[in-house]
ChimeraX commands (.cxc) that place a marker at each C-alpha (Angstrom):
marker #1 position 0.00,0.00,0.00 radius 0.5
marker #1 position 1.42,3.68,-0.64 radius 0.5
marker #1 position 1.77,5.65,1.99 radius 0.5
marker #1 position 2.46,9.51,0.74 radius 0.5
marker #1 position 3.86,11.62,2.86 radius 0.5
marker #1 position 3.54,15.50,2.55 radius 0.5
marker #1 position 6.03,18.25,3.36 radius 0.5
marker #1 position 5.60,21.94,2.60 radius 0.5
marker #1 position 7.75,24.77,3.24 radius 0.5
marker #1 position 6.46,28.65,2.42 radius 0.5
marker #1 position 8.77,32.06,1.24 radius 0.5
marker #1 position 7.40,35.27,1.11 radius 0.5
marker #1 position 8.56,37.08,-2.04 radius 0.5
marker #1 position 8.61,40.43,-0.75 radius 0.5
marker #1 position 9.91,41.98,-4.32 radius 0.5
marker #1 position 6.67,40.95,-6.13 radius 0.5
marker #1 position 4.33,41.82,-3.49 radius 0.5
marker #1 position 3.17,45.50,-3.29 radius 0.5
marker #1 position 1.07,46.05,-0.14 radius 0.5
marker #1 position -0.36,49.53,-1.54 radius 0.5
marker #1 position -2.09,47.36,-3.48 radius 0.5
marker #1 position -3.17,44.38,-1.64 radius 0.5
marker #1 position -0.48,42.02,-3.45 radius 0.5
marker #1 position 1.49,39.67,-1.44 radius 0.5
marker #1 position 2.88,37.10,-3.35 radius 0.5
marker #1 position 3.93,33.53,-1.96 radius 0.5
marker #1 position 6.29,30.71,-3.05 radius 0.5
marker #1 position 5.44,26.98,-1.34 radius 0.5
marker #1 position 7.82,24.25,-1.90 radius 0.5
marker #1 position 6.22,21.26,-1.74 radius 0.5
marker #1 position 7.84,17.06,-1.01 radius 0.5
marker #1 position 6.01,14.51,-1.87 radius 0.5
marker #1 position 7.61,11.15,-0.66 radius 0.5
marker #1 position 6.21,7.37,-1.13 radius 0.5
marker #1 position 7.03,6.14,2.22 radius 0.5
marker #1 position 4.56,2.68,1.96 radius 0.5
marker #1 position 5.46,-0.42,-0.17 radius 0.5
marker #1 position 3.81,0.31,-3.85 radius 0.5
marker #1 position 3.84,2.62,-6.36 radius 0.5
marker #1 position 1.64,5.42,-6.41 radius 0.5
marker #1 position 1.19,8.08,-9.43 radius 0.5
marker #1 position -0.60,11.73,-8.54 radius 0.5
marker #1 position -4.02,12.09,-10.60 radius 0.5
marker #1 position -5.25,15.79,-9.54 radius 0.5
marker #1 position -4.95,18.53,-7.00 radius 0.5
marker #1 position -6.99,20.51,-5.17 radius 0.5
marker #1 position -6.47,23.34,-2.82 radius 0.5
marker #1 position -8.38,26.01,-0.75 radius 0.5
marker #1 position -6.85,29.02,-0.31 radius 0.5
marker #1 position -7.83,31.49,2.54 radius 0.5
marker #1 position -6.84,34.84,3.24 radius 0.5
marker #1 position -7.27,37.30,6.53 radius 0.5
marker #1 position -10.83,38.31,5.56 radius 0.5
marker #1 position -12.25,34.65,5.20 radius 0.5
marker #1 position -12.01,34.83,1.26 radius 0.5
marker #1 position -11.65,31.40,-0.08 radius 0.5
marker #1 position -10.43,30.62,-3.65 radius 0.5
marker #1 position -10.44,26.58,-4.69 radius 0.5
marker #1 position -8.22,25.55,-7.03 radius 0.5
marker #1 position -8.42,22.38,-9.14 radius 0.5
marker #1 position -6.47,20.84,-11.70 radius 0.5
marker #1 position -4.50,17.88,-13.38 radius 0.5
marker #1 position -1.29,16.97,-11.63 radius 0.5
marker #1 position 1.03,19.49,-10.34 radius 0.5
marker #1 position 3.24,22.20,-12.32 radius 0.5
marker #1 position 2.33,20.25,-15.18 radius 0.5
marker #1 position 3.55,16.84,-14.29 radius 0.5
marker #1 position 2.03,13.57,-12.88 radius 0.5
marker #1 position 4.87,11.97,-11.29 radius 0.5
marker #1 position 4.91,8.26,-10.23 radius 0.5
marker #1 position 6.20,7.63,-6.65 radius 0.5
marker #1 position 7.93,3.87,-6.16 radius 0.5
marker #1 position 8.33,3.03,-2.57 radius 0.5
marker #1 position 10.90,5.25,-1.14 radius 0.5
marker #1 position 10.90,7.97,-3.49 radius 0.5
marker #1 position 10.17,12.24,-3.43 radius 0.5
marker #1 position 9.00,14.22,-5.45 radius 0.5
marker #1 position 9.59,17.72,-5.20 radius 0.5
marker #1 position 8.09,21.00,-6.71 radius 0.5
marker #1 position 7.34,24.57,-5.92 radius 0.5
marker #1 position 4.62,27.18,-7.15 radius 0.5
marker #1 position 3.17,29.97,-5.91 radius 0.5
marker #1 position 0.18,31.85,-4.91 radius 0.5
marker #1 position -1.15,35.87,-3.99 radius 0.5
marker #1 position -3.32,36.94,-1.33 radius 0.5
marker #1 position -4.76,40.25,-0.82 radius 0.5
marker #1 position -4.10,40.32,2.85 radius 0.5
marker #1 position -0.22,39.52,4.55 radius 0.5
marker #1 position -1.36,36.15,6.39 radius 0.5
marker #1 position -3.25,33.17,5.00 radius 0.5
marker #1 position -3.91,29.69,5.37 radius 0.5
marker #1 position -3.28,27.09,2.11 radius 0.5
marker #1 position -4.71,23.06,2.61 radius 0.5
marker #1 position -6.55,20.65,0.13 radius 0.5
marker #1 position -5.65,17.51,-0.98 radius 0.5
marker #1 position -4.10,15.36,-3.88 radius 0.5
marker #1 position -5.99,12.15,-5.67 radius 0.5
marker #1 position -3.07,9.39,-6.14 radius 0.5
marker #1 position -3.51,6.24,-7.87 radius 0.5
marker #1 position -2.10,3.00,-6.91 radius 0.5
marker #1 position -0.81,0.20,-9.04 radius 0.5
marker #1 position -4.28,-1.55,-8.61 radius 0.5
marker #1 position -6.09,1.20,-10.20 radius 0.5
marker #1 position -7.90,2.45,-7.24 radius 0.5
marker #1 position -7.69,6.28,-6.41 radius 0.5
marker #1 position -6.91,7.58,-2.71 radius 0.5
marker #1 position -6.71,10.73,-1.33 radius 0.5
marker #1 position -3.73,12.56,0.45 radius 0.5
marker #1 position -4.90,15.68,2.57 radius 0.5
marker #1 position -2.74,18.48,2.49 radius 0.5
marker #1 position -2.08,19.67,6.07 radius 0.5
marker #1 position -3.35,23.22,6.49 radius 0.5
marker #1 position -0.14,25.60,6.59 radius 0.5
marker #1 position 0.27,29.42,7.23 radius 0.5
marker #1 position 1.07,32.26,4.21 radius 0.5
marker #1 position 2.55,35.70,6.45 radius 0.5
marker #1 position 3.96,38.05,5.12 radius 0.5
marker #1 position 7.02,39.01,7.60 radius 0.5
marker #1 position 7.31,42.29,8.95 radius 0.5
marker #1 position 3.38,42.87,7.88 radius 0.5
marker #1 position 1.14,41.51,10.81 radius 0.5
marker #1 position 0.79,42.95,13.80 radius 0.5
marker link #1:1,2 radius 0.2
marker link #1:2,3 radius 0.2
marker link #1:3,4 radius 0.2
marker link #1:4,5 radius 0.2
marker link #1:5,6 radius 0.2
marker link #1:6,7 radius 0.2
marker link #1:7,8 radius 0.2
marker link #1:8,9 radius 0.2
marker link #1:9,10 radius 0.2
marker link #1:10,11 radius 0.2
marker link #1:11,12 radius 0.2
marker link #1:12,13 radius 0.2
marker link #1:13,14 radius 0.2
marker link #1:14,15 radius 0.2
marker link #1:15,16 radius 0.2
marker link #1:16,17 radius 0.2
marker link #1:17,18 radius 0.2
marker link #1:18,19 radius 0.2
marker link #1:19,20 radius 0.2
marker link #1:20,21 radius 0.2
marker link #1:21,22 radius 0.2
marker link #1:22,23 radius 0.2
marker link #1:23,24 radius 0.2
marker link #1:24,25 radius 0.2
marker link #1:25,26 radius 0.2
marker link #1:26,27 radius 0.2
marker link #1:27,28 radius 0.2
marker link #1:28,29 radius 0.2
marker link #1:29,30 radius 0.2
marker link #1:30,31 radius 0.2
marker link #1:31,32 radius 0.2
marker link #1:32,33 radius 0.2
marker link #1:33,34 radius 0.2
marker link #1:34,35 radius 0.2
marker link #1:35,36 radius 0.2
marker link #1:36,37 radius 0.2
marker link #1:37,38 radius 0.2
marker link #1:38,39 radius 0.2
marker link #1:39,40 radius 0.2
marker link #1:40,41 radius 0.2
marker link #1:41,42 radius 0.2
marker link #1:42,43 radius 0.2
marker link #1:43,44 radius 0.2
marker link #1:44,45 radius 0.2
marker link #1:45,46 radius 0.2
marker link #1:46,47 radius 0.2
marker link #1:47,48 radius 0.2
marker link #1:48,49 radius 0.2
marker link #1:49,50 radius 0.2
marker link #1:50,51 radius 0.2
marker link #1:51,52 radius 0.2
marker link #1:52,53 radius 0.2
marker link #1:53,54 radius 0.2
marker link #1:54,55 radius 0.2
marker link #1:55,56 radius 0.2
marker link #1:56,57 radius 0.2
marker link #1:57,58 radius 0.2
marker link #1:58,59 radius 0.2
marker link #1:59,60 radius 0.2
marker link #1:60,61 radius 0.2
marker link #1:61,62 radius 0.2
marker link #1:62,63 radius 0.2
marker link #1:63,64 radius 0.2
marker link #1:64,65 radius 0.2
marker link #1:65,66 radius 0.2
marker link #1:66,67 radius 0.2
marker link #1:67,68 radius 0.2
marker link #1:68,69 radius 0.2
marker link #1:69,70 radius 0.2
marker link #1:70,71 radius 0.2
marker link #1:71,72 radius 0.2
marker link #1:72,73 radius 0.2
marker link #1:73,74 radius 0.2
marker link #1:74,75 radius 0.2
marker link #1:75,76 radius 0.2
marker link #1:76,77 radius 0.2
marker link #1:77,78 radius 0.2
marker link #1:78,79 radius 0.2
marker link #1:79,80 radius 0.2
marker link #1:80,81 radius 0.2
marker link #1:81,82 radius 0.2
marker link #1:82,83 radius 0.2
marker link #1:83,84 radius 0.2
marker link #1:84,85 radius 0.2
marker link #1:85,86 radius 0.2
marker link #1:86,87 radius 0.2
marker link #1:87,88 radius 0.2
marker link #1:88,89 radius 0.2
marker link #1:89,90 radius 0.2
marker link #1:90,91 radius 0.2
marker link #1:91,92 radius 0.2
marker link #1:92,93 radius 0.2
marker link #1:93,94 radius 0.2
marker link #1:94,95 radius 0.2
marker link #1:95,96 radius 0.2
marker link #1:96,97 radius 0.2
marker link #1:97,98 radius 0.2
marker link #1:98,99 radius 0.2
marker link #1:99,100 radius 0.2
marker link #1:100,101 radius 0.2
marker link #1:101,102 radius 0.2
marker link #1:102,103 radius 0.2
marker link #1:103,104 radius 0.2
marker link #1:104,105 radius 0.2
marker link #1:105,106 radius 0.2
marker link #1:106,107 radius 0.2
marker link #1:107,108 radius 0.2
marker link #1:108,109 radius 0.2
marker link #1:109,110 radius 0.2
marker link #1:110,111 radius 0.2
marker link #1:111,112 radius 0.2
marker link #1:112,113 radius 0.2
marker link #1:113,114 radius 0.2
marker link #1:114,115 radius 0.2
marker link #1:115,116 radius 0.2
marker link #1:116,117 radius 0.2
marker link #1:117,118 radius 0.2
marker link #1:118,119 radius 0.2
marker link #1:119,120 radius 0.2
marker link #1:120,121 radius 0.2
marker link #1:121,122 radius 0.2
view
């Protein structure tokens, strides 16, 4: 069974952002790493994207930056994208649909993880 573990790790890019007018820009890195016994190949994301106010903005879509990687037992796969709120803190979660070498799809939540702009919140 694949076992997919998640790891995510967030920069504020503070030279695209403008805060005059409500742009801060974010870079996530995410890992993906098959830490079961089988193969596993990511299908389709899915994320929910929250800022300060309690705006929400799903995102959907085929793989991730383009690519559906396969995952044998013991392997990562890394990638990073981006995202802009109109407020300097927000939350990011969702999940990603994996299939395994039987055919059957799974899901792999995203853990909820925090977008702040440094310097910004008070």
């Amino acid at each position: 069974m694949p076992t997919i573990e998640v790891n995510t790790a967030v920069h504020y890019l503070e030279g695209q952002s403008a805060a005059s007018e409500q742009r801060y820009v974010f870079a996530y890195r995410i890992t993906l790493r098959n830490a079961g016994s089988a193969s596993a190949q990511l299908l389709s994301r899915h994320w929910v994207i929250t800022d300060a106010t309690g705006a929400v903005e799903e995102v959907r879509g085929e793989g991730v930056i383009g690519e559906q990687p396969l995952l044998n037992p013991g392997e990562e796969f890394e990638y990073t994208s981006g995202t802009m709120l109109k407020t300097p803190v927000g939350t990011m979660q969702g999940e990603y649909t994996f299939v395994d070498d039987h055919g059957q799809n799974f899901e792999v939540p995203i853990p909820v993880f925090l977008l702040s702009a440094p310097n910004l919140v008070h």
